[in-house]
C-alpha positions in Angstrom: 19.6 40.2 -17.8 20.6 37.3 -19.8 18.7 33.7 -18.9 20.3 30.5 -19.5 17.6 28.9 -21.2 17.5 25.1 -22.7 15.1 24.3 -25.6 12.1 22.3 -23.9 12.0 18.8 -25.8 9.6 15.4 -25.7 10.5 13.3 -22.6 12.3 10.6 -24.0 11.2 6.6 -24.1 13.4 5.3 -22.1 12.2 8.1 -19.3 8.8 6.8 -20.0 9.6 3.3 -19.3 11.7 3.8 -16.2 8.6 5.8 -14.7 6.5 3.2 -15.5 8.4 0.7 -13.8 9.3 2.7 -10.8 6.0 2.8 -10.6 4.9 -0.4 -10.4 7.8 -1.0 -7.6 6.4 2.1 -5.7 3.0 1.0 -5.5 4.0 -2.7 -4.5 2.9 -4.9 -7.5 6.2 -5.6 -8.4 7.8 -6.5 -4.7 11.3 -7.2 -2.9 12.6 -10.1 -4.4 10.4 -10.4 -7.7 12.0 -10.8 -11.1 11.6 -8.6 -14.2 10.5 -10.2 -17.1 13.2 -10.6 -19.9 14.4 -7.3 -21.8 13.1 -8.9 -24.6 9.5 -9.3 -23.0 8.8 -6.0 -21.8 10.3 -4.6 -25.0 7.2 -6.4 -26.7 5.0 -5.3 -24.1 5.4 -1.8 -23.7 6.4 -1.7 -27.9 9.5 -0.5 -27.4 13.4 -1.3 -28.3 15.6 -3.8 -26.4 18.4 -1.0 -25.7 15.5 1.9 -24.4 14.3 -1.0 -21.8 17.7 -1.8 -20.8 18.2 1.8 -20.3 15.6 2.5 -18.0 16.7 -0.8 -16.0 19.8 0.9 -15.6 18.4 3.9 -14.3 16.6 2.0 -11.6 19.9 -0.2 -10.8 21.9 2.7 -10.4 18.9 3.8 -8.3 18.9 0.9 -6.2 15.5 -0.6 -7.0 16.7 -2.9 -9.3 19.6 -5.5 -9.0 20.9 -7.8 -11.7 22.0 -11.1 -10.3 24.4 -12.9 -12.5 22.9 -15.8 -14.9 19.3 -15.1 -12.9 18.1 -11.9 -14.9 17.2 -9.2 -13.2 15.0 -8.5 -9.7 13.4 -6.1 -7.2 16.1 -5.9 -5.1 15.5 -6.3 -1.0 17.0 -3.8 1.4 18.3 -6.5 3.7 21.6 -4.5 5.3 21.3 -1.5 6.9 23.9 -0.3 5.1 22.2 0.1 2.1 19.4 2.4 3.7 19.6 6.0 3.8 17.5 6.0 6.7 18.9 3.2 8.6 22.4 4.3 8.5 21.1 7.9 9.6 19.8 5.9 12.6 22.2 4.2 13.3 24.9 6.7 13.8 22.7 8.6 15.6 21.8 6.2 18.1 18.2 6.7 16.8 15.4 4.2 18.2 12.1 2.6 16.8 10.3 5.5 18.3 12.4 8.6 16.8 11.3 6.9 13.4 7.6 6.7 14.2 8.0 10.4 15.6 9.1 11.4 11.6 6.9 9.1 10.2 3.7 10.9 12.0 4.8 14.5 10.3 5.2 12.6 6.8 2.7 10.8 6.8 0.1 12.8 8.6 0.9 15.2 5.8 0.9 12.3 3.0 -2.7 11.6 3.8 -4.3 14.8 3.7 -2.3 15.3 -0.1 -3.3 12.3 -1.0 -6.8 13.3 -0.1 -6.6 16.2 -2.0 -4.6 14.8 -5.0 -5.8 11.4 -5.4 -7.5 9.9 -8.7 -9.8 6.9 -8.8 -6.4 4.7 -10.0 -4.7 5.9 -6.2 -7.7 5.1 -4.8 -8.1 1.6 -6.5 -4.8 0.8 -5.4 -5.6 1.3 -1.5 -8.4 -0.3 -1.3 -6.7 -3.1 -3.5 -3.9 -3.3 -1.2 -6.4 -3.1 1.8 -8.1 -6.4 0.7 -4.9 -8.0 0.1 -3.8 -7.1 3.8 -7.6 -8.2 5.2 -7.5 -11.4 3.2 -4.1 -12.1 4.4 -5.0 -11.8 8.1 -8.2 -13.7 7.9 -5.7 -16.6 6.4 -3.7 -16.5 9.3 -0.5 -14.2 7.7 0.2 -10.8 9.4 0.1 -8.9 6.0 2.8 -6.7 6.5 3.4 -6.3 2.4 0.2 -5.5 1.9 0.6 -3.0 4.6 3.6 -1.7 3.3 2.0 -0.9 -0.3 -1.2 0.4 1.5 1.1 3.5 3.2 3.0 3.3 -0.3 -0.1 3.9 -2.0 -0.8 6.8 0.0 2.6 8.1 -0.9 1.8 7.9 -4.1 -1.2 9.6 -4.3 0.3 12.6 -2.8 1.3 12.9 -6.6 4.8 14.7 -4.8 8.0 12.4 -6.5 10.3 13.4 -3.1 7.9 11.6 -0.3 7.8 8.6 -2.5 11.6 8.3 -2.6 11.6 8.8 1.4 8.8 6.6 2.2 10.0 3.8 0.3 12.9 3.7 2.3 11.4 4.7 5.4 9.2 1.3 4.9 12.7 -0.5 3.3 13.7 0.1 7.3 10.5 -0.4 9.0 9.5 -3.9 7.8 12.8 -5.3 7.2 14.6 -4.1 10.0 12.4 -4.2 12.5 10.5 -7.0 11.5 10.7 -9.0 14.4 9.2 -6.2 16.7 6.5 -5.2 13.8 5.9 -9.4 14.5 4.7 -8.8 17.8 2.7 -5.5 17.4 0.8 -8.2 14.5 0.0 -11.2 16.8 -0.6 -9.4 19.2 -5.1 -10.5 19.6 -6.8 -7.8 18.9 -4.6 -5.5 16.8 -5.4 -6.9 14.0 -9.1 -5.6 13.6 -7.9 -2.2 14.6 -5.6 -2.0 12.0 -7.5 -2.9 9.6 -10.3 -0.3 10.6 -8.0 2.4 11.2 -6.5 1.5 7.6 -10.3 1.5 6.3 -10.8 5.0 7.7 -8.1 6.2 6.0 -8.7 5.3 2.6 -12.6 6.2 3.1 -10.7 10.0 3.9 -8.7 9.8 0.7 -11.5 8.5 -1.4 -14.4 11.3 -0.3 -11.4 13.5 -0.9 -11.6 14.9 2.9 -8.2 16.3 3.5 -8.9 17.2 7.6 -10.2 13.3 8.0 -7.4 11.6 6.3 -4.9 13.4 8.0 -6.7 12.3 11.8 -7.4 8.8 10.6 -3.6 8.8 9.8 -2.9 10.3 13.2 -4.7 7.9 15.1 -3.4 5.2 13.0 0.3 5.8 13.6 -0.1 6.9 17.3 -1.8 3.6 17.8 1.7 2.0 16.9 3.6 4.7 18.9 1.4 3.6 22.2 2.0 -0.1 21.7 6.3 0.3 21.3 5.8 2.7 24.5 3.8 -0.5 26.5 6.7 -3.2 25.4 
């Protein structure tokens, strides 16, 4: 039996950088709408060539993460159309509703959380309970926090350390809080919900944290079945 085998070689720079900045898009400290820094500054910064950062930008245009907006530079670039989602356009032509997504959401994410649990390092960790400060402070100053909410569940995505449920969950949450806004804009001022998502977001990062696979996975039930419960009442 003869194998097809390929030499195994370094990953190369370019790789490196588009990870990196995937990653910072993923985890939600580089946002919709925010703009790179010049080639020529992140070249510096991460001590690398012009070409080999310009490279990995246009791995994560191609990609759709990145746009470059003529005479602006380039920025994270906003799902705003259905059209360019994956999952919205699935929904659409199937005449799916807010509740068929919360219905695949409970199976990803349910399963997310207890990964995450079992996966996470103190860096995933420090970026949940980051974002969950962000998303408290943001409700005590009168905002709903629905970014910070967003890079909480990306976080948790993250964590799970598995490259494939990032990819769906970022545009799972592309669709959720850009498409649905306005109904995510009444589940948020609604009185009362705002505490209980905050807890429920507590519990689950106290899960992941203490590394409790069975807990993270409830705390995430309860969380997203909350959310089910109030689209059923409207």
């Amino acid at each position: 039996m003869t194998l097809s085998l390929k030499p195994i070689t370094p990953k190369r720079i370019s790789d490196q950088v588009f990870e990196q900045l995937r990653e910072l898009i993923f985890r939600g400290e580089l946002n919709p709408g925010d703009q790179l820094m010049p080639e020529r500054e992140l070249a510096e910064a991460l001590n690398v060539s012009r070409t080999t950062v310009r490279n990995a930008i246009n791995k994560l245009v191609v990609l759709g993460l990145l746009e470059h907006r003529q005479g602006q530079g380039t920025f994270v670039r906003r799902q705003d159309a259905a059209a360019q989602n994956v999952v919205a356009m699935a929904m659409e032509s199937q005449g799916a509703s807010v509740q068929d997504l919360l219905e695949v959401r409970m199976g990803l994410e349910c399963n997310a959380a207890a990964l995450a649990a079992r996966r996470a390092d103190e860096k995933d960790v420090q970026f949940l309970e980051s974002s969950l400060k962000e998303m408290t402070r943001a409700i005590r100053s009168g905002r709903l926090g629905t970014q910070a909410d967003t890079s909480f569940h990306m976080a948790v995505a993250y964590a799970t350390k598995n490259p494939l449920q990032i990819y769906i969950m970022r545009n799972f949450y592309d669709f959720l809080f850009v498409g649905i806004r306005e109904s995510l804009r009444q589940l948020y001022e609604v009185p009362g919900n705002l505490d209980l998502i905050v807890a429920q977001h507590t519990a689950i990062s106290d899960a992941i944290r203490a590394h409790d696979e069975q807990a993270a996975l409830e705390a995430m039930r309860r969380h997203i079945t909350f959310v089910v419960n109030f689209f059923k009442s409207r």
